[in-house]
N, C-alpha and C positions, 0 to 999 in steps of 0.2 A: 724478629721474623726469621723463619727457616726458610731458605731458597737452592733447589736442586736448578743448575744450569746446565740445559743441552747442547749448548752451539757454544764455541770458543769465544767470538767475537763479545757475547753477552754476557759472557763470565769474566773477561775483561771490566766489560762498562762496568758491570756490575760490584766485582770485589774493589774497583777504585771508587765508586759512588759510595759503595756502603758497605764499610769492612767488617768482616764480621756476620755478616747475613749471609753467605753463602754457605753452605754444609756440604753438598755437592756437586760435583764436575765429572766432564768425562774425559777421558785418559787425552784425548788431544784438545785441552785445554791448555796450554802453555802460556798463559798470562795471564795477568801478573804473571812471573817469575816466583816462584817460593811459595807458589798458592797450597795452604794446608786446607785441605779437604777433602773427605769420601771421594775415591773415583767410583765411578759407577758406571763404566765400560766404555763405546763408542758410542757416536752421533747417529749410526745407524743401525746399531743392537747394542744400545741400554740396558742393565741388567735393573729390569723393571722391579722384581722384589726386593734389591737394596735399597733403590730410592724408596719404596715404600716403606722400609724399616727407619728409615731417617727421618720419617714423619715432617716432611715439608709442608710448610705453607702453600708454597706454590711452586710447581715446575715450569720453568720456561724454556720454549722452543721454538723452529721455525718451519714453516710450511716443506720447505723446500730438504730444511739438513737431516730434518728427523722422520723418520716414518707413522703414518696416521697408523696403523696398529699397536703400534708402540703407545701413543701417546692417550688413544681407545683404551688400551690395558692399563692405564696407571688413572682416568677420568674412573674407571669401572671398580678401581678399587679404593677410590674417593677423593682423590688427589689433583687438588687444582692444578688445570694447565691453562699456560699464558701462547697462544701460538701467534707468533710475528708471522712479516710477509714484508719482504725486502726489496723491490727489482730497480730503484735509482735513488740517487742519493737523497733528495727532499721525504723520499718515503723510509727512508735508515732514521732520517732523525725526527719524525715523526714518532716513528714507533718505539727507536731508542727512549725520548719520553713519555712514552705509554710503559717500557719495562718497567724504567726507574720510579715510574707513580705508582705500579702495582707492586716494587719492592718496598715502599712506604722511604722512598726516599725524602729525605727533609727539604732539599732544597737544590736546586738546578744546581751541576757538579761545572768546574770552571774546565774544566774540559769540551764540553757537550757544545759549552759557549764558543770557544773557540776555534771548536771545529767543524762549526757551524760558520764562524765569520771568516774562517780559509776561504769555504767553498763557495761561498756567497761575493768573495768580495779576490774569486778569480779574474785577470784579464781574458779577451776573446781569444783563443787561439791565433799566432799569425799566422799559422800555415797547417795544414791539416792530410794526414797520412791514413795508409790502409792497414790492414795488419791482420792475420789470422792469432787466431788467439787457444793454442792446442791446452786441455787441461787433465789431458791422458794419452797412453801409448801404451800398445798393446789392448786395445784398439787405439785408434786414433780416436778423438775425441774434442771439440773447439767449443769456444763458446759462440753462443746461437741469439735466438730471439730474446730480449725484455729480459735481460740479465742487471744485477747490482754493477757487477764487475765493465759489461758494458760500459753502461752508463759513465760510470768513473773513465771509464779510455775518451769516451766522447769528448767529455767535460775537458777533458786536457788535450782536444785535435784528432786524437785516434779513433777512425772511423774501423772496427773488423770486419768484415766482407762476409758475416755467415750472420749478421744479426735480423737479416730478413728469413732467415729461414725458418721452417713449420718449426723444427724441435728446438728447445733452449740447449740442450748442449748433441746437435749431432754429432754422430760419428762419421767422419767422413776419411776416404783412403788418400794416403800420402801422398799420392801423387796428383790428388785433384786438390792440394791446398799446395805444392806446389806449382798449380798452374797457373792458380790464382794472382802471381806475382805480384804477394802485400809490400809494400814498402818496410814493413820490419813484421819481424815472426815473433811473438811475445810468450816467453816460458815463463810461467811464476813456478814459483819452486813446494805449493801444493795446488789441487789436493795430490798430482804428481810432484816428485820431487825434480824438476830439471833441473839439469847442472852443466856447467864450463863441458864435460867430457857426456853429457849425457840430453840429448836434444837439438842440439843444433848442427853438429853432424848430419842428421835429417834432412837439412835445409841448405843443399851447399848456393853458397853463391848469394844467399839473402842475410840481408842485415838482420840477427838474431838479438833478445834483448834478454837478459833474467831479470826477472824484476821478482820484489817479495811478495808472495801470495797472502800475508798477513794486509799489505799496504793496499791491494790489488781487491780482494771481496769481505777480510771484516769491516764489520760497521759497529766502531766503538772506537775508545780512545786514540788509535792509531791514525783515524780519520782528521787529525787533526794535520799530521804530516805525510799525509799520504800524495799530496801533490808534486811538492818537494822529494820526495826520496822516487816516484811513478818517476817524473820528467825527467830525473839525476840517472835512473836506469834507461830512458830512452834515448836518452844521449848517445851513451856510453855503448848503442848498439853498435854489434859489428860481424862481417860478413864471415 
């Protein structure tokens, strides 16, 4: 089977489930590590006539990372597409094994297992914190309502203070998420890059935390330690 992947996360699951079946990826796919395949541009301008010349089986993508014209132009020139829909973590691994059934995978991968019996077989939170959750600058930008990412902050006590809002990722100005006064200010390091010298300068005086944006909203193999490595960066917050 030929499989063109649009979202990183899926090209992950994917080239560990079933080596060999992917043919292409796009440029911000970085895992696996070493993964040999067509790139075929970004998650959100596809260079839709490559993937077409690769003649895939099937494209997979996601509601949210890939745009429906994109994926319109590549149904229109005959090419199956698999489109997920991601917003907490029971619904990741739902659909994680809807990919892997439609990539004709053989048999449930031992990952999928166990990163499913992490999340399943977390304890309750002892104590539970606030947090804004910025995931751009220049504008500002947090995360909002009925996120994946959410969800996963939840799951581990971290409550962000914008996930009742109308939009899933508002933009909202500096100084009104500083008013907010979250108990920790959470930078993943995509789809901005925040860093030690770049982010939390923004936010004097609040415990800032970096955590990995791989750990933080893929849903694929990482999900196995993503609790572990989330609570090891929350710790480690500091003002």
């Amino acid at each position: 089977m030929r499989v063109v992947s649009l979202v990183p996360s899926l090209t992950e699951a994917v080239a560990r489930s079933a080596p060999g079946t992917l043919v292409g990826a796009t440029d911000w796919c970085t895992h696996p590590p070493g993964l040999d395949v067509v790139r075929v541009g970004g998650t959100k301008n596809p260079k839709t006539d490559r993937i077409v010349s690769l003649a895939p089986d099937l494209v997979i993508a996601n509601e949210e990372e890939n745009r429906a014209s994109d994926l319109a132009a590549l149904r229109a020139a005959g090419v199956a597409v698999l489109v997920t829909e991601i917003r907490d973590v029971p619904q990741a691994f739902r659909e994680l094994a809807r990919v892997l059934d439609a990539c004709s995978v053989a048999s449930r991968p031992r990952w999928l297992d166990e990163a499913e019996d992490t999340w399943s077989s977390l304890p309750p939170p002892a104590t539970r914190r606030t947090a804004v959750v910025p995931i751009w600058r220049r504008p500002w930008m947090v995360l909002g309502r009925d996120t994946f990412a959410g969800d996963v902050l939840a799951r581990l006590g971290v409550d962000h203070l914008h996930r009742t809002h109308p939009d899933r990722y508002p933009r909202v100005p500096l100084d009104d998420l500083r008013a907010g006064e979250p108990d920790v200010v959470i930078l993943p390091d995509e789809p901005y890059r925040f860093t030690a010298d770049d982010g939390p300068e923004a936010f004097p005086g609040l415990p800032c935390a970096l955590v990995s944006g791989r750990h933080l909203t893929w849903y694929g193999p990482s999900l196995a330690e993503a609790p572990r490595v989330l609570c090891r960066a929350l710790r480690a917050a500091r003002p």
